[in-house]
C-alpha positions as CSV (number, residue, x, y, z in Angstrom):
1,X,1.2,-10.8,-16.1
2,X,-0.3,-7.6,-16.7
3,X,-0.7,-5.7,-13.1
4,X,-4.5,-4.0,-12.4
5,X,-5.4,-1.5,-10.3
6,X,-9.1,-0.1,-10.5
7,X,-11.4,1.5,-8.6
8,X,-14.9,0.5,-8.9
9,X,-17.4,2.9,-10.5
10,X,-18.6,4.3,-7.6
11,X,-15.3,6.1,-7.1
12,X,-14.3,3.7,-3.9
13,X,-12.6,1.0,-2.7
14,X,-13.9,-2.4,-2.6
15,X,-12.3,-4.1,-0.3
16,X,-9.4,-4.1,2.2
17,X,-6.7,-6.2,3.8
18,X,-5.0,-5.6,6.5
19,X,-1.4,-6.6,5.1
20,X,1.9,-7.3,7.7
21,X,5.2,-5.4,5.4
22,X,7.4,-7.6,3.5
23,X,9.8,-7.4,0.8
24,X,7.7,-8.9,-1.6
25,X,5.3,-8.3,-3.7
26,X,1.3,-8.0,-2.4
27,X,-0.8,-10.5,-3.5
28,X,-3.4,-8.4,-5.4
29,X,-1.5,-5.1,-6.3
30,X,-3.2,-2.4,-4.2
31,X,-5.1,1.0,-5.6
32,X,-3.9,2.6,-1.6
33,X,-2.6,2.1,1.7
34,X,-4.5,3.2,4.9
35,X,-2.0,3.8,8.2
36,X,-3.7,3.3,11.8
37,X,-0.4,4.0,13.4
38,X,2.0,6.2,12.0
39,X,5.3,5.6,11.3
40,X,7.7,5.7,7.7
41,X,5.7,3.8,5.6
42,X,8.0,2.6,2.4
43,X,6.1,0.7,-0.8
44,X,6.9,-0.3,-3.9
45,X,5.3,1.6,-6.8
46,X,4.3,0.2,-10.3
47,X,7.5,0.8,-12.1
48,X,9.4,-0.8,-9.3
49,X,10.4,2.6,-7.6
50,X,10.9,2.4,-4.0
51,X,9.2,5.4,-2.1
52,X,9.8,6.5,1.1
53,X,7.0,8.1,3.2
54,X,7.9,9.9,6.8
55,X,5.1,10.0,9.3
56,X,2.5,8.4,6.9
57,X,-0.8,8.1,8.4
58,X,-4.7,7.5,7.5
59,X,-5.2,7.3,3.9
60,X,-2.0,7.1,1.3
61,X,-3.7,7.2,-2.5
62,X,-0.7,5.6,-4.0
63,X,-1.4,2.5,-6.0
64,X,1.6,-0.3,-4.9
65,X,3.4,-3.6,-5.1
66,X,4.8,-3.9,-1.7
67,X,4.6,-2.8,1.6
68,X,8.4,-3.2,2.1
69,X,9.5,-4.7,5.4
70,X,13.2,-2.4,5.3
71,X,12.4,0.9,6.5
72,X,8.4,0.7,7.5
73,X,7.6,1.6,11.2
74,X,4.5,2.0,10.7
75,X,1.6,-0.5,12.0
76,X,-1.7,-1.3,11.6
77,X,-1.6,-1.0,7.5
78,X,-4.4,-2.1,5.2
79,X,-4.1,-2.8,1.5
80,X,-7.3,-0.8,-0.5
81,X,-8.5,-2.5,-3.7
């Protein structure tokens, strides 16, 4: 299955979910993350690359898999699509 991530063409985001971590992938790949608490925030990229993220907060513009459960402290995390 190919995986899409777009952004509409007014240049934002069209929707948002706020998404509980887990070692598994999202189900609708995500174009960003937004952080209402920091914390470490790690996700899963495209290529399958785990990245690690210390005192993430507000908006992350990295497109992602997961929101892995191992590692994340962070709360109050919504998935941007």
């Amino acid at each position: 299955m190919a995986r899409v991530c777009t952004i509409n063409n007014y240049g934002v985001f069209r929707d948002g979910v706020a998404v509980s971590p887990a070692d598994s992938d999202l189900a609708v790949p995500c174009s960003a993350v937004y952080v209402g608490t920091q914390g470490t925030l790690v996700v899963s990229t495209f290529d399958g690359t785990t990245v690690t993220l210390a005192n993430a907060f507000g908006l992350i513009p990295l497109a992602c898999l997961q929101i892995r459960t191992t590692g994340t402290t962070a709360q109050n995390i919504v998935a941007l699509y």
